[in-house]
TIVO-2410 file (N, C-alpha, C; in nm, 3 decimals):
# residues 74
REC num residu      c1      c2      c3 atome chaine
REC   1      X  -5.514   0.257   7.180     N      A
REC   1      X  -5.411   0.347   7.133    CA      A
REC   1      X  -5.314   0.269   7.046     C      A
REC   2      X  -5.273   0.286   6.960     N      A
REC   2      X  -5.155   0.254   6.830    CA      A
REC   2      X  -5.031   0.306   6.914     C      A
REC   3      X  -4.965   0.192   6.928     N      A
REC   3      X  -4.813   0.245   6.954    CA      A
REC   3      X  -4.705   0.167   6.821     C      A
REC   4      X  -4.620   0.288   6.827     N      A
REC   4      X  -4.555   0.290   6.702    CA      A
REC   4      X  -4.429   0.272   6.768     C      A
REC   5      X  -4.303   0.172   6.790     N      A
REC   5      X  -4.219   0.159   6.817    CA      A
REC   5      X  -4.042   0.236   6.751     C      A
REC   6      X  -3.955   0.304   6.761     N      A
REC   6      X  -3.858   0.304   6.670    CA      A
REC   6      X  -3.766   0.180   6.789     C      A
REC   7      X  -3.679   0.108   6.704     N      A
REC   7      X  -3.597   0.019   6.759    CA      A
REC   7      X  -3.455   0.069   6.715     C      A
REC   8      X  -3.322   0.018   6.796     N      A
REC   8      X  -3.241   0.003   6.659    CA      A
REC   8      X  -3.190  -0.153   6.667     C      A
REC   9      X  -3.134  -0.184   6.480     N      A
REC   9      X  -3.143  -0.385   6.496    CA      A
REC   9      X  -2.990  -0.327   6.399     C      A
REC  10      X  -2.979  -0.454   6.397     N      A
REC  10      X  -2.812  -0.426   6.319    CA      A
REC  10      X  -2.853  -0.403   6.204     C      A
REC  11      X  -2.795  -0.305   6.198     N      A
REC  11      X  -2.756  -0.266   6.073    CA      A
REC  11      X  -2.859  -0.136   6.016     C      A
REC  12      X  -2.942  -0.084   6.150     N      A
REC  12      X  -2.994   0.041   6.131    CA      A
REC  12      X  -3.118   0.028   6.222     C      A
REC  13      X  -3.229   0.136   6.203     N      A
REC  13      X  -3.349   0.141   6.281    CA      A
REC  13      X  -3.448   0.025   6.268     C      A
REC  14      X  -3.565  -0.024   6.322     N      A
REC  14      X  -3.742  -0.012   6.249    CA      A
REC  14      X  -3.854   0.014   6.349     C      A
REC  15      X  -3.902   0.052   6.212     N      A
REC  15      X  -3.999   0.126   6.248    CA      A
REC  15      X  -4.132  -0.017   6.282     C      A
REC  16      X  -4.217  -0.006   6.405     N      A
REC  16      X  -4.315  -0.160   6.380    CA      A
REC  16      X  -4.386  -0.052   6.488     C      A
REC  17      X  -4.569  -0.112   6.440     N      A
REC  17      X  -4.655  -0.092   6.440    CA      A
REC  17      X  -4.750  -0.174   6.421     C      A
REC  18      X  -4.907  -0.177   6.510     N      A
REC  18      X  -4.947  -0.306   6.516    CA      A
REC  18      X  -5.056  -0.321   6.329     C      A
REC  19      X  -5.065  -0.165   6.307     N      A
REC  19      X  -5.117  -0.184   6.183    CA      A
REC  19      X  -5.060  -0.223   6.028     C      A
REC  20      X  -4.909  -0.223   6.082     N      A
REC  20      X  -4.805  -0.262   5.965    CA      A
REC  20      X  -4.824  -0.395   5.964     C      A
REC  21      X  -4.786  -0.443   5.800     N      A
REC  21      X  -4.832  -0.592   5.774    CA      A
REC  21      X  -4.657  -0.641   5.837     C      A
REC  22      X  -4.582  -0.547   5.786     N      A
REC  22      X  -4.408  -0.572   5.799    CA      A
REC  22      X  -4.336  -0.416   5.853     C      A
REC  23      X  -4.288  -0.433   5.944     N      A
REC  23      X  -4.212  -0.301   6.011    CA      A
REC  23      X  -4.067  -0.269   5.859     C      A
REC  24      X  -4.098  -0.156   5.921     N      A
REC  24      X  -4.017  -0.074   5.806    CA      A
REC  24      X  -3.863  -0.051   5.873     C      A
REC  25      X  -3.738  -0.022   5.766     N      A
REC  25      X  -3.622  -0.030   5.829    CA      A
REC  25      X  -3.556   0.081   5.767     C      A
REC  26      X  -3.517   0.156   5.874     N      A
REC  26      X  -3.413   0.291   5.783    CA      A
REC  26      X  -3.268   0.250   5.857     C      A
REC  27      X  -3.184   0.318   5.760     N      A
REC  27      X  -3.058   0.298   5.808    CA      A
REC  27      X  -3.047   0.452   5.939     C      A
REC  28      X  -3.078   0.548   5.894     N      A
REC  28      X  -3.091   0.706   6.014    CA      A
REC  28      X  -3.198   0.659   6.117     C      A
REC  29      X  -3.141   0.666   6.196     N      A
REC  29      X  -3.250   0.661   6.346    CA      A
REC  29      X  -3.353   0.781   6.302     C      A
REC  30      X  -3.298   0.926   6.276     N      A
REC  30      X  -3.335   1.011   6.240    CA      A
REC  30      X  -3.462   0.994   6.140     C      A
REC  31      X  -3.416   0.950   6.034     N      A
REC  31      X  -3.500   0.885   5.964    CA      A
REC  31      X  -3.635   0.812   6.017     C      A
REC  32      X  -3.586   0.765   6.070     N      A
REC  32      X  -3.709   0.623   6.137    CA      A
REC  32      X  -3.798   0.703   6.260     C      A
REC  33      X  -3.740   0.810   6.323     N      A
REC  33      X  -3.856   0.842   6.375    CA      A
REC  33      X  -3.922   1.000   6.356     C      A
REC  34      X  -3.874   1.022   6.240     N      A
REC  34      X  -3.957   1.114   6.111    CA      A
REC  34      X  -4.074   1.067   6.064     C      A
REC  35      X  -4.045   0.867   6.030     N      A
REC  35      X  -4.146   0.798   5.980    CA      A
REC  35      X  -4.240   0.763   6.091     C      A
REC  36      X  -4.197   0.757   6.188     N      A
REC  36      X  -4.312   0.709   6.316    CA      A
REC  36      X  -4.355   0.835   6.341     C      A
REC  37      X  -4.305   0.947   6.335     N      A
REC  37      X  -4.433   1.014   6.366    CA      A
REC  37      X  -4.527   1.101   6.322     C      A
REC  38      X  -4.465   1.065   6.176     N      A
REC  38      X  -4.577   1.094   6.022    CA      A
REC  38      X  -4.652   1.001   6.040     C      A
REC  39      X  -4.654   0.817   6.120     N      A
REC  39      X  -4.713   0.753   6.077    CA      A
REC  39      X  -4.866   0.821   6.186     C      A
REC  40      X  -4.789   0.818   6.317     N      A
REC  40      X  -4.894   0.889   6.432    CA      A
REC  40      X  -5.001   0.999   6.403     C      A
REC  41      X  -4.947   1.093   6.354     N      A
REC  41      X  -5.005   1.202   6.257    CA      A
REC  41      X  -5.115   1.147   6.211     C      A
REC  42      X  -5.089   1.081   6.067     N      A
REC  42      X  -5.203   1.013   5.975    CA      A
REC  42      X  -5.307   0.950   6.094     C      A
REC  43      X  -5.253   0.876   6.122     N      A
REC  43      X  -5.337   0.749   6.269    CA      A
REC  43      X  -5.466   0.894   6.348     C      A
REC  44      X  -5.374   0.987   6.345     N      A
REC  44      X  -5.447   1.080   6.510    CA      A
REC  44      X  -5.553   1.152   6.372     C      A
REC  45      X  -5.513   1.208   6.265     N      A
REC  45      X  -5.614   1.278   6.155    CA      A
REC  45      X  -5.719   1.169   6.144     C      A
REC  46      X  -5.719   1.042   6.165     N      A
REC  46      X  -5.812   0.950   6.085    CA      A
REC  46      X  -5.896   0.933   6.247     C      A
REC  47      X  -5.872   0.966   6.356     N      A
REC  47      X  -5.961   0.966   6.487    CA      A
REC  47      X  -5.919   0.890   6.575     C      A
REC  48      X  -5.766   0.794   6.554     N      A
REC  48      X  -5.709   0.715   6.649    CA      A
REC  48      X  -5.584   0.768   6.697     C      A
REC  49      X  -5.621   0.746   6.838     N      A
REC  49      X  -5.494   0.786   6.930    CA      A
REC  49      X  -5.371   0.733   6.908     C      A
REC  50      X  -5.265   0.771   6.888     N      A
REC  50      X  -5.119   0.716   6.903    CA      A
REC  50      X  -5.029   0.743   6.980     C      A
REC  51      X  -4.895   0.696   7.013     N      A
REC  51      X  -4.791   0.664   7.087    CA      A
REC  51      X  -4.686   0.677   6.998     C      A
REC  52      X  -4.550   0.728   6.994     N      A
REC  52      X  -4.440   0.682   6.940    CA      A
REC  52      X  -4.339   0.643   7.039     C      A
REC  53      X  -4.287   0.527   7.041     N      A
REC  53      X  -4.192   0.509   7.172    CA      A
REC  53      X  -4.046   0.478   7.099     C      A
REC  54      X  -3.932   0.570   7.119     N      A
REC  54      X  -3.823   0.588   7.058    CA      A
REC  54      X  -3.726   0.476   7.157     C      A
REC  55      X  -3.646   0.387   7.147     N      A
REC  55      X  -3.562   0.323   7.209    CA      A
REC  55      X  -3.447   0.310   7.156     C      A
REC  56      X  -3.321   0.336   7.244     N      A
REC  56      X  -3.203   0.392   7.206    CA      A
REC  56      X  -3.124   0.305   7.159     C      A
REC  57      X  -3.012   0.301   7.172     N      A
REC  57      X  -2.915   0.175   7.065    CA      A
REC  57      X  -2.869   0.040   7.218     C      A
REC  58      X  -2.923   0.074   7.329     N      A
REC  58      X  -2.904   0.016   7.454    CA      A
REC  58      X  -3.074  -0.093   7.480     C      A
REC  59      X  -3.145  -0.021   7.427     N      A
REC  59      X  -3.285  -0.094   7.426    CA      A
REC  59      X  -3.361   0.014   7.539     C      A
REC  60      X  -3.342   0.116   7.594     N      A
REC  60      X  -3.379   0.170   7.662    CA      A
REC  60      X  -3.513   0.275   7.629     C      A
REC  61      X  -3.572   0.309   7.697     N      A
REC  61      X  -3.692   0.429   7.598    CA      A
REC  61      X  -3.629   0.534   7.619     C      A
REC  62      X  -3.611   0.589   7.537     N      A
REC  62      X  -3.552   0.775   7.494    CA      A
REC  62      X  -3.666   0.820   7.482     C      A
REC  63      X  -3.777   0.802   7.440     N      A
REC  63      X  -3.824   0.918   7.452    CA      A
REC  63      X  -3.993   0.881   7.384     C      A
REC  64      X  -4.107   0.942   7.424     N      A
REC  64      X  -4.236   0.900   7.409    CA      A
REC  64      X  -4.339   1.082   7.369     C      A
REC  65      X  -4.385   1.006   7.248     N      A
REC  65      X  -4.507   1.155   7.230    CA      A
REC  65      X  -4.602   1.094   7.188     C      A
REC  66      X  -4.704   1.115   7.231     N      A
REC  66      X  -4.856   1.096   7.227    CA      A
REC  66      X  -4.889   1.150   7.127     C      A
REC  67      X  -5.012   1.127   7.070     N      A
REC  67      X  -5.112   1.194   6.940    CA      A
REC  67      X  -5.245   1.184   6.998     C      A
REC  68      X  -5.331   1.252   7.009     N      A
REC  68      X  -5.479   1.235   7.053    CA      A
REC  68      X  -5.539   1.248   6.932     C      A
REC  69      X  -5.635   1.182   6.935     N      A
REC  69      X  -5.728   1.143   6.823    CA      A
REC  69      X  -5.818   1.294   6.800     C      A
REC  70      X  -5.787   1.304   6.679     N      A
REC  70      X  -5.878   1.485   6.640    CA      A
REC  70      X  -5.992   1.467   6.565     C      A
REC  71      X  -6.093   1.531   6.591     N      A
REC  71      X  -6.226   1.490   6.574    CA      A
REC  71      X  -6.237   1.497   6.443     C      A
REC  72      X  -6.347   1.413   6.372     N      A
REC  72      X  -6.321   1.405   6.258    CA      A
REC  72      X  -6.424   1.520   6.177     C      A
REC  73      X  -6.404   1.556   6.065     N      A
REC  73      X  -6.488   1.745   6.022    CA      A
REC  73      X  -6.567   1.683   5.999     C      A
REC  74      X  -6.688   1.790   5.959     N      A
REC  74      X  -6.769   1.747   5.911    CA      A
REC  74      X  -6.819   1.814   5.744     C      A
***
């Protein structure tokens, strides 16, 4: 399963993922986990399962949604 992290670091969110070469950084939390879970989306359309795990400005997990991998058409 792909887990897609949102963090927050000074001076705003990022976004990290084990398929990112470099985690991405928004200044909106909001923002950043718009992008994690567009990234999940793409990940679950292409047949791999994902995770987004949201962690608050304390380091704590706020909040977790799954993606199941959708079969691919034919």
């Amino acid at each position: 399963m792909n887990v897609i992290t949102v963090s927050a670091v000074q001076g705003g969110w990022v976004v990290d993922h084990a398929l990112a070469a470099n985690p991405l950084m928004f200044l909106a939390g909001g923002k950043a986990e718009q992008k994690a879970r567009e990234l999940a989306q793409r990940a679950s359309q292409r047949g791999l399962a994902a995770e987004v795990q949201i962690y608050d400005i304390a380091g704590q997990l706020a909040g977790r949604f799954r993606y199941g991998a959708e079969p691919a058409s034919v």
